[in-house]
C-alpha positions as CSV (number, residue, x, y, z in Angstrom):
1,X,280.4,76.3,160.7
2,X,276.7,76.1,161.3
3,X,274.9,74.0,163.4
4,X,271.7,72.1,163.7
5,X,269.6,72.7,166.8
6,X,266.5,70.9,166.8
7,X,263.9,72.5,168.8
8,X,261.3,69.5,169.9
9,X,257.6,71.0,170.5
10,X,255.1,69.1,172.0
11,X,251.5,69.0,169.8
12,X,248.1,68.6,170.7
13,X,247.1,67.0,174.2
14,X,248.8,63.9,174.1
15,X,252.1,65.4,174.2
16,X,253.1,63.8,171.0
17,X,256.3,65.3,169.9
18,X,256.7,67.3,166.9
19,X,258.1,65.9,163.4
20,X,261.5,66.9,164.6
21,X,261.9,64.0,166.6
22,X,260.9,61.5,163.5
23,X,263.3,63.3,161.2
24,X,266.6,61.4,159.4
25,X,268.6,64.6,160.2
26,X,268.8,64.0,164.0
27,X,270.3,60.7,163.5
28,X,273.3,61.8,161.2
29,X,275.9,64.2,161.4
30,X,274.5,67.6,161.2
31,X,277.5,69.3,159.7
32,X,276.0,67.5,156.4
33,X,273.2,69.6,156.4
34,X,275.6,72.8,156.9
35,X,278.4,72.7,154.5
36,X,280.9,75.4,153.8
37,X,279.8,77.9,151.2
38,X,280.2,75.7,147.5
39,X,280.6,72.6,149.7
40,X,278.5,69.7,148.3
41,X,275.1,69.3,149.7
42,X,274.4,65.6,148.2
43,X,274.8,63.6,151.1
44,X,272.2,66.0,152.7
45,X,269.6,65.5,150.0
46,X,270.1,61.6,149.9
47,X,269.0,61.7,153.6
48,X,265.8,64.2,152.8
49,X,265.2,62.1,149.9
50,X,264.1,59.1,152.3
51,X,262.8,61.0,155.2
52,X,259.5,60.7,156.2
53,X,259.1,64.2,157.1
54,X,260.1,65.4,154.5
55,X,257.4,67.8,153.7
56,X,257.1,68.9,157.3
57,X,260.6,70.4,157.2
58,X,260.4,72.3,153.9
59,X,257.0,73.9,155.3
60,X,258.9,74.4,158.4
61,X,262.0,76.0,156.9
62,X,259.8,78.2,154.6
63,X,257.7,79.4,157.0
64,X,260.5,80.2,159.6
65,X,262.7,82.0,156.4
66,X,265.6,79.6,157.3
67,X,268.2,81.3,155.4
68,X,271.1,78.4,155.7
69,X,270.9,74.8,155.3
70,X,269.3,72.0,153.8
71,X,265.9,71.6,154.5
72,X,263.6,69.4,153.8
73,X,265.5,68.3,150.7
74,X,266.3,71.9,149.5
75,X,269.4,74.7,150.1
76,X,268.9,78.3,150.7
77,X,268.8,79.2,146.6
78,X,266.1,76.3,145.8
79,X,264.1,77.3,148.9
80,X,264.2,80.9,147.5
81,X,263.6,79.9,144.1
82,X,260.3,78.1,145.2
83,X,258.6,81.0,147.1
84,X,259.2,82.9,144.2
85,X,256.9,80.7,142.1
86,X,254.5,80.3,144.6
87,X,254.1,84.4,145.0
């Protein structure tokens, strides 16, 4: 079973935390975002779908080659699947 660590950065001079803390996935049960290999990942996506941050996350999880997970509205094979188009 995975887990979901957030790491919260602070940005810029004010100290204004990162997009982490804003995110719909810190207030709900992370094991959502992690299921078991062919679990279902809907609930996970209906979360992202409403998340303000959205955007932020993918980047994030792209960047940072997050290779399990839902993020930012994604899995692992649609995240793939996406930097192969944008290559």
């Amino acid at each position: 079973m995975q887990e979901l660590f957030l790491v919260v950065e602070p940005e810029g001079e004010e100290g204004v935390l990162s997009w982490q803390t804003r995110s719909l996935c810190a207030q709900t049960d992370p094991e959502a975002f992690f299921p078991e290999k062919g679990g279902s990942t809907r609930e996970a996506k209906k979360v992202c779908l409403s998340c303000d941050v959205r955007s932020e996350c993918l980047e994030y999880a792209l960047a940072k080659d997050e290779r399990f997970g839902i993020w930012g509205g994604l899995s692992e094979r649609e995240r793939r699947r996406l930097k192969k188009l944008a290559i």
